[in-house]
GUPAMI-237397 format. One line per 2 residues: their letters; for each residue x, y, z of C-alpha. Coordinates in nm, 2 decimals, always signed. Example, Ala and Ser with C-alpha at 12.3 -4.5 7.8 and 13.67 -1.06 7.14 Angstrom:
2
as = +1.23:-0.45:+0.78 | +1.37:-0.11:+0.71
END
This chain:
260
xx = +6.50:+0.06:+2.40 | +6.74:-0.14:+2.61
xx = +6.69:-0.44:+2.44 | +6.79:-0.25:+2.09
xx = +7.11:-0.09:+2.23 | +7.22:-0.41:+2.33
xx = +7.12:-0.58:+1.95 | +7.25:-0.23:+1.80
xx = +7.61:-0.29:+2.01 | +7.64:-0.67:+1.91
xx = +7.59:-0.59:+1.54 | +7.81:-0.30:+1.60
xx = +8.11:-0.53:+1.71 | +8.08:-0.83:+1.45
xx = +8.03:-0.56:+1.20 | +8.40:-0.40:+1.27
xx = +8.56:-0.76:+1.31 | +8.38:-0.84:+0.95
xx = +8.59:-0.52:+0.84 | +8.90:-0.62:+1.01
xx = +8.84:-0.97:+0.84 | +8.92:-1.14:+1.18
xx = +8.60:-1.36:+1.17 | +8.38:-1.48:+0.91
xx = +8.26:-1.77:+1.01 | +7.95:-1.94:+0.80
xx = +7.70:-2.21:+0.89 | +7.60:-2.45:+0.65
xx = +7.39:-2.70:+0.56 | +7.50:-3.08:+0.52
xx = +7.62:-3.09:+0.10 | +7.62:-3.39:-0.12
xx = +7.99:-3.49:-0.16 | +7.93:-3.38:-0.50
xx = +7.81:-3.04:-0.44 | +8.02:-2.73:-0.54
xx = +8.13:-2.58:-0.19 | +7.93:-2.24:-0.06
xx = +8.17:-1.92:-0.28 | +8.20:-1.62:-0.03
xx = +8.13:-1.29:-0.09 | +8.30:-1.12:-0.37
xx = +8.56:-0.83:-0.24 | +8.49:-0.45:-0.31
xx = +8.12:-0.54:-0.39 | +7.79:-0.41:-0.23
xx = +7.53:-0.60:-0.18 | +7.21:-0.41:-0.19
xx = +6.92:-0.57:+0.03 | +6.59:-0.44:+0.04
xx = +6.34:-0.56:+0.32 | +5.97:-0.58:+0.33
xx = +5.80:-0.54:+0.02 | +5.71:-0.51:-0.24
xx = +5.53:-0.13:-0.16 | +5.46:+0.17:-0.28
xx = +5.84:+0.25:-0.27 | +5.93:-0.04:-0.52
xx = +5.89:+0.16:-0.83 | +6.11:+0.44:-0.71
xx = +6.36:+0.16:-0.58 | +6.36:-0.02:-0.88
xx = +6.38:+0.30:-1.10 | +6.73:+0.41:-0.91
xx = +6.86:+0.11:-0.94 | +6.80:+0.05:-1.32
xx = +6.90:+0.41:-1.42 | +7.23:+0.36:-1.18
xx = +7.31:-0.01:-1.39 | +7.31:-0.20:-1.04
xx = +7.14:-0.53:-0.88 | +7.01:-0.58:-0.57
xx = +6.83:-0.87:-0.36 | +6.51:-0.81:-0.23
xx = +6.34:-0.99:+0.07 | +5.97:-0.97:+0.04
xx = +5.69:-1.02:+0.19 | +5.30:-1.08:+0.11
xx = +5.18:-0.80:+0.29 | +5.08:-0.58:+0.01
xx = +5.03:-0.90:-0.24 | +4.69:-0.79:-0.30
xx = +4.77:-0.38:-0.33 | +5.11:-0.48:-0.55
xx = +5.09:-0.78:-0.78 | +5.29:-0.72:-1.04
xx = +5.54:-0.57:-0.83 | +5.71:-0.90:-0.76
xx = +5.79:-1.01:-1.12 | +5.95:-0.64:-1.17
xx = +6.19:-0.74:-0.87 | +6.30:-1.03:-1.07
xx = +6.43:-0.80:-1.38 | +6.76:-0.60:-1.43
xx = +7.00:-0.87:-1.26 | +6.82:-0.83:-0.93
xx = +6.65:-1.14:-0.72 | +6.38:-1.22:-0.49
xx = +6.42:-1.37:-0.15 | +6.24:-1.51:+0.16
xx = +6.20:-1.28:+0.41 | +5.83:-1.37:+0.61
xx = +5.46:-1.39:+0.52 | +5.35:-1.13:+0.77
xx = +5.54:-0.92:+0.90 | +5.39:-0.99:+1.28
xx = +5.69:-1.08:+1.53 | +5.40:-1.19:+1.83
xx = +5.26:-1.45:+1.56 | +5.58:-1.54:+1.35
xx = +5.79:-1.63:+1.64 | +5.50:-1.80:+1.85
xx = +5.69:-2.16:+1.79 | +5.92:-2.32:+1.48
xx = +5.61:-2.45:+1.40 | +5.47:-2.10:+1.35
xx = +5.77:-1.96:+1.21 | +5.80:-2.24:+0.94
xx = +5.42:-2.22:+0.86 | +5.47:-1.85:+0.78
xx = +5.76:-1.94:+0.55 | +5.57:-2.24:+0.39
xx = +5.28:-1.92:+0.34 | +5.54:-1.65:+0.12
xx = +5.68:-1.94:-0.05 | +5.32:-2.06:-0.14
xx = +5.27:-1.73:-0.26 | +5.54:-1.67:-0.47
xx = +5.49:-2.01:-0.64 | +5.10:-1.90:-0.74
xx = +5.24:-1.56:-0.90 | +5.49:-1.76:-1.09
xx = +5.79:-1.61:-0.90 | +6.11:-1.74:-0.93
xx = +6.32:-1.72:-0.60 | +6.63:-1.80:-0.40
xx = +6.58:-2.01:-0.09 | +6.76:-1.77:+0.06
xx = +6.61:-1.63:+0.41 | +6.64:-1.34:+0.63
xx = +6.48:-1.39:+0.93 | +6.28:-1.08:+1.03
xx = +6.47:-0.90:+1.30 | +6.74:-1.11:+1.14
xx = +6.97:-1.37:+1.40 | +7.04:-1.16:+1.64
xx = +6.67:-1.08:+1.76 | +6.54:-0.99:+2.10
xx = +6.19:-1.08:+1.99 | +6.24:-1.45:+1.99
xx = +6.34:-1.68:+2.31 | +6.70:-1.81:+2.23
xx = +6.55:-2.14:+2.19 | +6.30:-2.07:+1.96
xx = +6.57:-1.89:+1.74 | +6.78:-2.12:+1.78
xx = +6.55:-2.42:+1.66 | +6.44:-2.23:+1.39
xx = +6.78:-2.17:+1.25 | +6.89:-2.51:+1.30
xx = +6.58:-2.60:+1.12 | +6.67:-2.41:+0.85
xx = +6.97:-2.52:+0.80 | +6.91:-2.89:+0.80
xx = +6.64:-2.82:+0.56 | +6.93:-2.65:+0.29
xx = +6.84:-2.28:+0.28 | +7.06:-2.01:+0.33
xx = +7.04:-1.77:+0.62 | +7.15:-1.41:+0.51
xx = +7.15:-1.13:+0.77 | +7.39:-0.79:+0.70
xx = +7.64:-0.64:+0.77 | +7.56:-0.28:+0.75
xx = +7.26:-0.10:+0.84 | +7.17:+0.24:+0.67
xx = +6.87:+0.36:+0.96 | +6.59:+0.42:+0.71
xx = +6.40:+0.24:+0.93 | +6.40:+0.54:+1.18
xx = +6.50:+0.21:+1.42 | +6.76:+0.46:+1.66
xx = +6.47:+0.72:+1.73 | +6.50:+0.91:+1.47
xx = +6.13:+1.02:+1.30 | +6.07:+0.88:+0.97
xx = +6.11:+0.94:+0.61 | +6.48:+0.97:+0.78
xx = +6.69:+1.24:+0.55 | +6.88:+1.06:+0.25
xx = +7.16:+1.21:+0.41 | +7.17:+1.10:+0.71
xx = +7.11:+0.75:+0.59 | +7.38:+0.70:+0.33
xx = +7.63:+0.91:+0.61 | +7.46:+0.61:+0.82
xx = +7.56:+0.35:+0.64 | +7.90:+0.45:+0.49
xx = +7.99:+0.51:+0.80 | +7.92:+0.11:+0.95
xx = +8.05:+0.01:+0.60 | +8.36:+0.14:+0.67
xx = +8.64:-0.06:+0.57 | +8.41:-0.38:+0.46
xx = +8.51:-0.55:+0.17 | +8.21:-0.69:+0.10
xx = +7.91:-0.44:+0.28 | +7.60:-0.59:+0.29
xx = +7.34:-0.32:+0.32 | +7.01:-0.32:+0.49
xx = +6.76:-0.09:+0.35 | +6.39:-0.11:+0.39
xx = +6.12:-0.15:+0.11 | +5.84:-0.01:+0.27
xx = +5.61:+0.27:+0.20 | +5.68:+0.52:+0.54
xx = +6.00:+0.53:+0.40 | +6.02:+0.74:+0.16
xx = +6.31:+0.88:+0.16 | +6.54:+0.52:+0.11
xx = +6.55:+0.54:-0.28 | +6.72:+0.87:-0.33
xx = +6.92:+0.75:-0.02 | +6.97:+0.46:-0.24
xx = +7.09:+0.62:-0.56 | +7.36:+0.87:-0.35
xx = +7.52:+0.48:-0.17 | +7.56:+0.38:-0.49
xx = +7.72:+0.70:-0.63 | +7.93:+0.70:-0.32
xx = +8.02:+0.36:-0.33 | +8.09:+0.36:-0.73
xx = +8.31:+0.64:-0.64 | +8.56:+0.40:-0.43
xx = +8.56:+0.17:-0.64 | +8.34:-0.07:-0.53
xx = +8.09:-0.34:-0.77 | +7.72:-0.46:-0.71
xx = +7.64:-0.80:-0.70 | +7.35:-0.98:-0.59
xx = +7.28:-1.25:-0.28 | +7.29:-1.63:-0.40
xx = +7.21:-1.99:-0.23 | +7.55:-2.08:-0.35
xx = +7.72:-1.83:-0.13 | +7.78:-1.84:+0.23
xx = +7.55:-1.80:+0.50 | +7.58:-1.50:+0.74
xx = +7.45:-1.54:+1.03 | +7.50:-1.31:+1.28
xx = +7.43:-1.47:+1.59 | +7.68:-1.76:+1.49
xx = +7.96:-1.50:+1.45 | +7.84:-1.35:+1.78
xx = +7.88:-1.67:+1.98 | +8.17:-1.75:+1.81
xx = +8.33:-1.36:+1.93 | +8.21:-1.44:+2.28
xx = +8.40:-1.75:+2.29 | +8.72:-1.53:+2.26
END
């Protein structure tokens, strides 16, 4: 629990300096001098992400979002490949994108080594290839950058691997608590979770949302559907995650706070 609170207070802080637009600082792979430089996340828009599936949840998810006219990028895993096949392909429809987030969703074997890590990535990537699955190279890490289930060097080799390699490391900027990850039992209320979640997306131009695609949560798409009616309600667009944008990296923008 320790461990968390300290994660939960260092997303906390480089999430109100992200609203206060005093640091945004991205790290990017080498580019061909030809290249089109990384675009930045568009102002007033949500981004949507959805973690860990596809589920039992994904038709509900995917429902919300098509009756509500929105995108959003989904990080998936294999776990449920064999349980979900066609799920993936429905992720791809209505504007909305797949991206990497891990094979298996085991921190103990994933974060072993690099080597581990990259083999597990090599694994989703794999799969997505057989099922015909187009995809960004875009890659949260799970846990995301700031992790206390990694050694720092390990996660620091693995991002830098990453990197060098040309994807794009996306963690958020806003988490919504479906995930029951502050104590709370789970399906959390839909209440409490969009309350949750406007209130760490307060003042962001550019909130990007963490919200878990995962069966024990069962409550995230009507959570889902009253964010978006909230957020419509400010104002605020819906766009989607790209390999052409920046990366955000939270860890980066921590390090680079501490040096303050």
């Amino acid at each position: 629990m320790n461990l968390y609170r300290k994660l939960r207070s260092r997303l906390l802080v480089v999430a109100a300096m992200l609203a206060m637009g005093a640091v945004m600082q991205s790290v990017q792979p080498s580019l061909p001098a030809a290249a089109a430089a990384p675009t930045p996340l568009e102002p007033r828009t949500v981004y949507l992400t959805f973690d860990d599936g596809p589920s039992r949840n994904t038709a509900a998810i995917l429902k919300v979002l098509q009756e509500e006219g929105v995108p959003a990028t989904f990080f998936v895993t294999l776990a449920e490949r064999e349980q979900y096949p066609d799920a993936y392909a429905a992720l791809c429809e209505n504007g909305c994108r797949v991206a990497l987030h891990c094979a298996h969703h085991d921190y103990s074997r994933l974060y072993q080594s690099p080597r581990s890590y990259r083999a597990d990535l090599l694994e989703l990537e794999t799969g997505l290839q057989e099922l015909g699955i187009p995809y960004e190279r875009l890659v949260r890490l799970p846990g995301g950058s700031l992790n206390t289930r990694v050694t720092p060097k390990t996660l620091e080799q693995i991002l830098d691997g990453l990197k060098q390699d040309g994807y794009t490391i996306f963690d958020w900027t806003v988490t919504s608590g479906d995930d029951g990850a502050e104590g709370q039992s789970v399906p959390v209320p839909s209440e409490t979770i969009v309350q949750t979640a406007l209130e760490r997306g307060r003042g962001q131009l550019s909130p990007v949302v963490l919200l878990h695609d995962s069966h024990p949560f069962t409550t995230t798409p009507e959570a889902a559907r009253q964010l978006i009616r909230a957020y419509k309600a400010k104002g605020y667009r819906f766009g989607v995650l790209t390999t052409e944008m920046e990366s955000l990296v939270l860890v980066d923008l921590w390090e680079n706070l501490s040096r303050k």
